[in-house]
PyMOL commands that place a pseudoatom at each C-alpha (Angstrom):
pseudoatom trace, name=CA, resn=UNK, resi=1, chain=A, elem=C, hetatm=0, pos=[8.518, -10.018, -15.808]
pseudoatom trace, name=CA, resn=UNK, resi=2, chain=A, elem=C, hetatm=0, pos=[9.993, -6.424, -14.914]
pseudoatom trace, name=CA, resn=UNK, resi=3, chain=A, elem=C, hetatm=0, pos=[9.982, -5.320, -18.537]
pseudoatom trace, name=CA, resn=UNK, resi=4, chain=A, elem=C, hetatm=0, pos=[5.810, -6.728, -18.631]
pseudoatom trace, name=CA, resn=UNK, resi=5, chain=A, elem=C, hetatm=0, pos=[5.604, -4.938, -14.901]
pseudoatom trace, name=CA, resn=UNK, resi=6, chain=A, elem=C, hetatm=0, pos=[6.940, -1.553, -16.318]
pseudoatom trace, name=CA, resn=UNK, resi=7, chain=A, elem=C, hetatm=0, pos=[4.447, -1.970, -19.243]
pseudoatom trace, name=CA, resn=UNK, resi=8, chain=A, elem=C, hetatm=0, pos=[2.031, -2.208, -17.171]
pseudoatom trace, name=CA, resn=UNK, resi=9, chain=A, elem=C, hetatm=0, pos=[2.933, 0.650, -14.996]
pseudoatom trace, name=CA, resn=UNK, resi=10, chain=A, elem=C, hetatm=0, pos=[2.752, 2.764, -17.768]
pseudoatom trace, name=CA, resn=UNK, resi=11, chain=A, elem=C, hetatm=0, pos=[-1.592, 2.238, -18.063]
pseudoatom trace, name=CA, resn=UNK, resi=12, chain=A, elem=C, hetatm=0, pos=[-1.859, 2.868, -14.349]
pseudoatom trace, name=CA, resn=UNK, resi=13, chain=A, elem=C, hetatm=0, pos=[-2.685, 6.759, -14.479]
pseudoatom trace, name=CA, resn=UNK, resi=14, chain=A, elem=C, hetatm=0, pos=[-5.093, 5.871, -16.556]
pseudoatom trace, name=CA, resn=UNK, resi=15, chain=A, elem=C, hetatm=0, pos=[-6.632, 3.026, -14.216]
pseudoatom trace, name=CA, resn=UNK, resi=16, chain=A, elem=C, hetatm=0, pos=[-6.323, 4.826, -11.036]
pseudoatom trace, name=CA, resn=UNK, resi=17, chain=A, elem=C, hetatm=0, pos=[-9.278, 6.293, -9.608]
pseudoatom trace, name=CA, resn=UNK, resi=18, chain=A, elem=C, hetatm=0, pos=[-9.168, 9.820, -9.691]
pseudoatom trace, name=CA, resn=UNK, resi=19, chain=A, elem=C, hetatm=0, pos=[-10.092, 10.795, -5.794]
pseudoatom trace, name=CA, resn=UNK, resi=20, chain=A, elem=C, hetatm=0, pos=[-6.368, 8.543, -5.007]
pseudoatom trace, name=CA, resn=UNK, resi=21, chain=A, elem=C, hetatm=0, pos=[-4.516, 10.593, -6.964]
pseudoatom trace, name=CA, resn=UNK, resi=22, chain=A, elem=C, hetatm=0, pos=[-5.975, 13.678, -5.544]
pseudoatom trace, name=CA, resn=UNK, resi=23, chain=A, elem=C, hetatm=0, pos=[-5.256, 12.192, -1.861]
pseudoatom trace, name=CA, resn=UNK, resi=24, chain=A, elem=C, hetatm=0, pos=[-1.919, 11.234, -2.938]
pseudoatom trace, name=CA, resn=UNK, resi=25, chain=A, elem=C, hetatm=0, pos=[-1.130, 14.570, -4.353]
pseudoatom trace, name=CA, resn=UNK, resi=26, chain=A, elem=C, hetatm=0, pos=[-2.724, 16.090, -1.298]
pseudoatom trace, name=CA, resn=UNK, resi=27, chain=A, elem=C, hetatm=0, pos=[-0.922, 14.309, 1.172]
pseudoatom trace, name=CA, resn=UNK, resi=28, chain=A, elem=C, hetatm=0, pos=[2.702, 14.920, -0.659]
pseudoatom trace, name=CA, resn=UNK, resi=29, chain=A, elem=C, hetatm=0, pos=[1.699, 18.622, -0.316]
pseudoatom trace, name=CA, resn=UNK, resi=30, chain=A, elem=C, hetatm=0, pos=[0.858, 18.243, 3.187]
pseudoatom trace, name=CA, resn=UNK, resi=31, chain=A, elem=C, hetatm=0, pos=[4.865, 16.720, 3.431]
pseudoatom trace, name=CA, resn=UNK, resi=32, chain=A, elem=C, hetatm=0, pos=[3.472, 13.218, 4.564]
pseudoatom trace, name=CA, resn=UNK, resi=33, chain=A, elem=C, hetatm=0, pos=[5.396, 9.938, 3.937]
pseudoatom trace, name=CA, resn=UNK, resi=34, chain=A, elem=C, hetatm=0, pos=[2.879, 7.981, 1.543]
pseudoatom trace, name=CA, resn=UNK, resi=35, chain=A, elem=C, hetatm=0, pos=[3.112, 4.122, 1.378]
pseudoatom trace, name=CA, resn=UNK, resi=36, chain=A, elem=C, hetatm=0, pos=[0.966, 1.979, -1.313]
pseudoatom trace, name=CA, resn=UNK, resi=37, chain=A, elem=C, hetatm=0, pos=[0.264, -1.477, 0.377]
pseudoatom trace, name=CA, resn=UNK, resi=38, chain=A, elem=C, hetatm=0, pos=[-0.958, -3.739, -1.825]
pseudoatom trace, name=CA, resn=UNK, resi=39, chain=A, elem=C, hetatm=0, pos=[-1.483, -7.721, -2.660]
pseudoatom trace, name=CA, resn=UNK, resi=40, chain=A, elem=C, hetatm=0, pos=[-0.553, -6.672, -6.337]
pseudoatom trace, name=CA, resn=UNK, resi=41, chain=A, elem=C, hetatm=0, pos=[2.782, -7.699, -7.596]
pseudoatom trace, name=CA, resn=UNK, resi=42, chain=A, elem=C, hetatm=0, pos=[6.149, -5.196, -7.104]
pseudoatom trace, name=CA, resn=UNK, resi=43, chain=A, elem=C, hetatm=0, pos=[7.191, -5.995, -10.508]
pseudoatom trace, name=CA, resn=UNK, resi=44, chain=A, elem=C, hetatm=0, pos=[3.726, -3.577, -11.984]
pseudoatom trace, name=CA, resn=UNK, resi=45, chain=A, elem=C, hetatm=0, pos=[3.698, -1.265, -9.007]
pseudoatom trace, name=CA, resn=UNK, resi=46, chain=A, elem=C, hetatm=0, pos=[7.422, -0.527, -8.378]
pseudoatom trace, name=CA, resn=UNK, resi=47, chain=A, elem=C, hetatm=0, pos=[7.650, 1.786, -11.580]
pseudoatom trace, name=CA, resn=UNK, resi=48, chain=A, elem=C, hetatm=0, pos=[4.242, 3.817, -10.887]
pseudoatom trace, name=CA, resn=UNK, resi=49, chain=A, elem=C, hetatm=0, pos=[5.386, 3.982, -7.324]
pseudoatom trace, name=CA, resn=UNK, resi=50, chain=A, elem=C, hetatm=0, pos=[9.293, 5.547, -7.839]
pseudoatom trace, name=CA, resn=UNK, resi=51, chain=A, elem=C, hetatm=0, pos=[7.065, 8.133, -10.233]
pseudoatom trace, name=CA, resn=UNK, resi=52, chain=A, elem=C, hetatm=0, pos=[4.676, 8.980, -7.830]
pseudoatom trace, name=CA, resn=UNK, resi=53, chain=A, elem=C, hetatm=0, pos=[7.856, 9.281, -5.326]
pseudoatom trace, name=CA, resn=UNK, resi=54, chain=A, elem=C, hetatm=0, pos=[5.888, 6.871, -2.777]
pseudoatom trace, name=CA, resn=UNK, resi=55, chain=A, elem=C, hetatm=0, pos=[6.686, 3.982, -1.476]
pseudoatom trace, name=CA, resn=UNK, resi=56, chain=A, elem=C, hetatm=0, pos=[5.636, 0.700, -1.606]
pseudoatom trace, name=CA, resn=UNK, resi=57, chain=A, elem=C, hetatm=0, pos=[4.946, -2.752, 0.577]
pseudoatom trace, name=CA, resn=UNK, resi=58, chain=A, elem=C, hetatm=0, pos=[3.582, -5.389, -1.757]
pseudoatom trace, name=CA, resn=UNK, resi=59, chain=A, elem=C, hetatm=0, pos=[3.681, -8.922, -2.396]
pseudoatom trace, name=CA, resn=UNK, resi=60, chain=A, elem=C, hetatm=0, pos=[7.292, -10.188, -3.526]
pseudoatom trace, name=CA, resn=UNK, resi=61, chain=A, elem=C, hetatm=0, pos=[7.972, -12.789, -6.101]
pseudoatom trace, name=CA, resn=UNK, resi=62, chain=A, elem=C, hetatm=0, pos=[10.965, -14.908, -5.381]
pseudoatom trace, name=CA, resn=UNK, resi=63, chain=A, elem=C, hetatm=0, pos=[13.878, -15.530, -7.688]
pseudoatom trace, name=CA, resn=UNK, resi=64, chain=A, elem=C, hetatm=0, pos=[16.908, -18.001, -7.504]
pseudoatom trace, name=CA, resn=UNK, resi=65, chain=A, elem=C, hetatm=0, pos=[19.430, -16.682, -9.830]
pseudoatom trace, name=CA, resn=UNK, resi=66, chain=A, elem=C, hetatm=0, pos=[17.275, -14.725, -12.122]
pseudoatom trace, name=CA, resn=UNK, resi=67, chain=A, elem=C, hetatm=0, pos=[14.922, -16.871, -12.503]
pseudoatom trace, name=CA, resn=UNK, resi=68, chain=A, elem=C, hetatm=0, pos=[11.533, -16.845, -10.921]
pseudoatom trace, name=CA, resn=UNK, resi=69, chain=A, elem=C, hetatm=0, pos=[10.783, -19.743, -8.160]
pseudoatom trace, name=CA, resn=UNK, resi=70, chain=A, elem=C, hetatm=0, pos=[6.825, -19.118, -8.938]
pseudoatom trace, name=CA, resn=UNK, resi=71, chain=A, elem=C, hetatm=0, pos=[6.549, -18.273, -4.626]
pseudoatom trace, name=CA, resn=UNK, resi=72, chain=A, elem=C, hetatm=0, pos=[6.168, -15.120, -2.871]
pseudoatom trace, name=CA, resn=UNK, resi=73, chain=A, elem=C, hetatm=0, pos=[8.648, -13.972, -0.656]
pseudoatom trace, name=CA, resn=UNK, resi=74, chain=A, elem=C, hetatm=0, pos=[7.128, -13.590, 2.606]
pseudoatom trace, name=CA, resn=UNK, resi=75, chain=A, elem=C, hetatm=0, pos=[3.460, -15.150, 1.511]
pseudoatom trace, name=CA, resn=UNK, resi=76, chain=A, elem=C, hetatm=0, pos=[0.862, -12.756, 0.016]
pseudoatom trace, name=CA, resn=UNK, resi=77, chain=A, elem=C, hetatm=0, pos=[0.891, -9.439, 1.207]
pseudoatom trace, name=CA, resn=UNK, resi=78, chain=A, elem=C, hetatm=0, pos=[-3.156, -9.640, 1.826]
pseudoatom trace, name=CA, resn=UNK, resi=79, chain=A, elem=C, hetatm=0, pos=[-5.628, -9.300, 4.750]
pseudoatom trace, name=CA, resn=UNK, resi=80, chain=A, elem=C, hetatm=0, pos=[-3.912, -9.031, 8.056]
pseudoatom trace, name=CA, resn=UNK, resi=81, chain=A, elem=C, hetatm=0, pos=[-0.416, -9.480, 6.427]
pseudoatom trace, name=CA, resn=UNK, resi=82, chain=A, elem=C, hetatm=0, pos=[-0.282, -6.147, 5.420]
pseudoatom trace, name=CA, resn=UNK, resi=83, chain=A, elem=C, hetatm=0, pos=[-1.052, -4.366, 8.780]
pseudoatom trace, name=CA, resn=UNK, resi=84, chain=A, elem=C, hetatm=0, pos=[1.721, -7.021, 9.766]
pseudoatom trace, name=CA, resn=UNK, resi=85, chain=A, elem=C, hetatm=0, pos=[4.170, -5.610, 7.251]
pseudoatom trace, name=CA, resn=UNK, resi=86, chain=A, elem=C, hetatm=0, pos=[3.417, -1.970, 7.909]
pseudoatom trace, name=CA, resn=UNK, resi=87, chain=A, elem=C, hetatm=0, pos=[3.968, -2.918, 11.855]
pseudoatom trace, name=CA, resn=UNK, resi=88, chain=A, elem=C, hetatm=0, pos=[7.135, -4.350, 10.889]
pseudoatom trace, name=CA, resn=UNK, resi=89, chain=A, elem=C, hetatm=0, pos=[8.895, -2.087, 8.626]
pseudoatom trace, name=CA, resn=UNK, resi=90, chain=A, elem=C, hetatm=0, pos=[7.696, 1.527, 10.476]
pseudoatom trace, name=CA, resn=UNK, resi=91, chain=A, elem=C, hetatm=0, pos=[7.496, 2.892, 13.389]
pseudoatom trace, name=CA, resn=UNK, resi=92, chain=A, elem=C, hetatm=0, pos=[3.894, 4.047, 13.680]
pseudoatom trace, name=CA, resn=UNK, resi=93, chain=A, elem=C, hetatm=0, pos=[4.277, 5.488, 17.002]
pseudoatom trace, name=CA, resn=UNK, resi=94, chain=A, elem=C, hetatm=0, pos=[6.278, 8.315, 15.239]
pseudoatom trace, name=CA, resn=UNK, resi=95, chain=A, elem=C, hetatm=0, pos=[3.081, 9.502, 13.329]
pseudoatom trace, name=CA, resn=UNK, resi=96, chain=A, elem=C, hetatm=0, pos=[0.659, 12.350, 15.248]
pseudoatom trace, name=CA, resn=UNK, resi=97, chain=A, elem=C, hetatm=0, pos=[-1.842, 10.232, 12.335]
pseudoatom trace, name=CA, resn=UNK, resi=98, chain=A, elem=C, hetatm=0, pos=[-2.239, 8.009, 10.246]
pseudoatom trace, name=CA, resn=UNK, resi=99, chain=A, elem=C, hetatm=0, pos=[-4.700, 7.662, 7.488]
pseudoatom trace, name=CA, resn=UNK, resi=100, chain=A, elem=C, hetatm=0, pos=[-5.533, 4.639, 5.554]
pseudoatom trace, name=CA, resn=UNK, resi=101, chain=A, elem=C, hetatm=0, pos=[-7.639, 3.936, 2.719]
pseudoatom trace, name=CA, resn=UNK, resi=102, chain=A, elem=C, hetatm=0, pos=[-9.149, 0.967, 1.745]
pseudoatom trace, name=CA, resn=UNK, resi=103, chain=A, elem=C, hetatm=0, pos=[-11.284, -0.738, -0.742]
pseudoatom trace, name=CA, resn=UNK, resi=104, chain=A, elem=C, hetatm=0, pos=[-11.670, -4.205, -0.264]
pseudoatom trace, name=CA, resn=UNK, resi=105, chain=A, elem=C, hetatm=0, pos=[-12.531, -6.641, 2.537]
pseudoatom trace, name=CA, resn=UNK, resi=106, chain=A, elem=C, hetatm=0, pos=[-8.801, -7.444, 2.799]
pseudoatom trace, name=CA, resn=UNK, resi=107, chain=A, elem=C, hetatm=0, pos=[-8.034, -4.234, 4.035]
pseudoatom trace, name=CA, resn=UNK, resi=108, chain=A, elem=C, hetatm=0, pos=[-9.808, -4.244, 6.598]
pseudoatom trace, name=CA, resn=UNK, resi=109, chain=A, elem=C, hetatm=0, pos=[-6.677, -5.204, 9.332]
pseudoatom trace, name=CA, resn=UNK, resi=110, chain=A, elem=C, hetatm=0, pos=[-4.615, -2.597, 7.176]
pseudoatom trace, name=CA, resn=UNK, resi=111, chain=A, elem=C, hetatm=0, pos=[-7.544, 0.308, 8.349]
pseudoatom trace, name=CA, resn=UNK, resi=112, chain=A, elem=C, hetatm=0, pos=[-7.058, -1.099, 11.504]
pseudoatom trace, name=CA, resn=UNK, resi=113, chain=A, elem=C, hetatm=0, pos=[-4.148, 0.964, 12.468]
pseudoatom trace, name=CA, resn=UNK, resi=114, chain=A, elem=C, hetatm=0, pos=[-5.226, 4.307, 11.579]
pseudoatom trace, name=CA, resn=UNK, resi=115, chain=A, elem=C, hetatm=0, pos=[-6.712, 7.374, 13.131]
pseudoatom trace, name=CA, resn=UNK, resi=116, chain=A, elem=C, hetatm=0, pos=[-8.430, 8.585, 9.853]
pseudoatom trace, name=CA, resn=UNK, resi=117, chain=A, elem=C, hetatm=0, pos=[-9.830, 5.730, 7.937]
pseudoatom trace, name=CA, resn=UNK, resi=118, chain=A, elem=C, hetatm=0, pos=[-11.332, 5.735, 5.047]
pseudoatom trace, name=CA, resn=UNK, resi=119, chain=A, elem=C, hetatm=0, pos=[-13.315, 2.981, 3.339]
pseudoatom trace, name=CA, resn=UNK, resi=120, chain=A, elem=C, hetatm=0, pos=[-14.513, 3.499, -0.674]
pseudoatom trace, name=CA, resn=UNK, resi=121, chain=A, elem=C, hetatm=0, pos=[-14.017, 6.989, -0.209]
pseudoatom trace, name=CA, resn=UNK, resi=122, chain=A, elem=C, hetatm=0, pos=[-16.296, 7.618, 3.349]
pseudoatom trace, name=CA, resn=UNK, resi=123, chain=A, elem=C, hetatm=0, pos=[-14.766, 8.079, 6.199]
pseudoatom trace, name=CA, resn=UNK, resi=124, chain=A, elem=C, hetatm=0, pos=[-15.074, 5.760, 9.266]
pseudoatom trace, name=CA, resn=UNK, resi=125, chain=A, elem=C, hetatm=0, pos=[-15.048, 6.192, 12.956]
pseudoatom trace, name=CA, resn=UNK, resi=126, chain=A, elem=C, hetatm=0, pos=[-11.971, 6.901, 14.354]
pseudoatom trace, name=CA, resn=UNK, resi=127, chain=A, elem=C, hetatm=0, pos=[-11.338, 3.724, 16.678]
pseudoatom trace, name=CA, resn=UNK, resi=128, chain=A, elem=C, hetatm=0, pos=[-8.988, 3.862, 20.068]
pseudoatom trace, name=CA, resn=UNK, resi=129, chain=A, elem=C, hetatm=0, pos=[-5.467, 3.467, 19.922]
pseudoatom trace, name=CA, resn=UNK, resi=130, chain=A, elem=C, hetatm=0, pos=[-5.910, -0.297, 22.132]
pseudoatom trace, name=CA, resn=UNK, resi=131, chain=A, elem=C, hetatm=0, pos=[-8.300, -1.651, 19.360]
pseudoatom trace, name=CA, resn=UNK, resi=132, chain=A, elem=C, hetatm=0, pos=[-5.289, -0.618, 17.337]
pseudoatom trace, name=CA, resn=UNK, resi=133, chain=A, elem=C, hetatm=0, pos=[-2.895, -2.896, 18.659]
for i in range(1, 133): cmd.bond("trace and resi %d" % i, "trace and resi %d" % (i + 1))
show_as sticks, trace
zoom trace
C-alpha cells in the first residue's frame, strides 16, 4: 500500500490545482505552519506532503503486524472530524490567523475555525471567534 501511495504521490503536482500550490508556496514564504487535512488516505499524501515540507492530518488505515485490518484509525477524517482533529492536535489560540480553504461540503466544520476562509477559491466572511468554538 505505501509503495502504491508513493506512486501515487508522484502524479499529484500534476493533479493539484494550480491556485493551492501558489497559496502553499505563498504561505511558506510568509513563514506560516501549513497543514493539509484531508479524508484521503496518508499512505498517497504522506510522500507529496514531506516534499512540500507541510504537514498532514488525514485519515489513518490501521495495521496489526504489517498487515492492514481494512479500518481507519480514528474513523474517517471527514466533515466535522477534521475541525475535531485540528482542535486536538494544535493549539489554535497560538495563531494571530488562521486561514482555511475548502472545497467540498465536508469542509465546511474545518472553515469553521478560521479567520480567513476561503471556499473554491472566494473568500468568505470572516465569522466571530464564539461561532468558532
Amino acid at each position: 500500500m505505501n509503495d502504491l501511495g508513493q506512486h501515487y504521490a508522484r502524479t499529484l503536482h500534476r493533479r493539484l490545482r494550480r491556485e493551492a500550490l501558489e497559496r502553499i508556496r505563498w504561505h511558506q514564504a510568509q513563514g506560516d505552519r501549513v497543514v493539509v487535512v484531508s479524508a484521503s488516505l496518508r499512505p498517497y499524501l504522506r510522500g507529496w506532503c514531506d516534499e512540500m515540507g507541510v504537514e498532514l492530518v488525514c485519515t489513518e488505515l490501521e495495521a496489526h503486524r504489517g498487515i492492514l485490518t481494512g479500518r481507519y484509525v480514528e474513523g474517517d477524517c471527514t466533515g466535522r472530524e477534521k475541525a475535531r482533529r485540528v482542535r486536538s492536535r494544535y493549539d489554535l489560540s497560538v495563531y494571530p490567523t488562521i486561514y482555511v480553504y475548502g472545497d467540498t461540503q465536508e469542509d465546511h466544520a474545518l472553515l469553521g475555525l478560521a479567520g480567513k476562509r476561503h471556499f473554491r477559491w472566494r473568500e468568505l466572511p470572516a465569522v466571530s471567534s464564539a461561532a468558532s468554538q
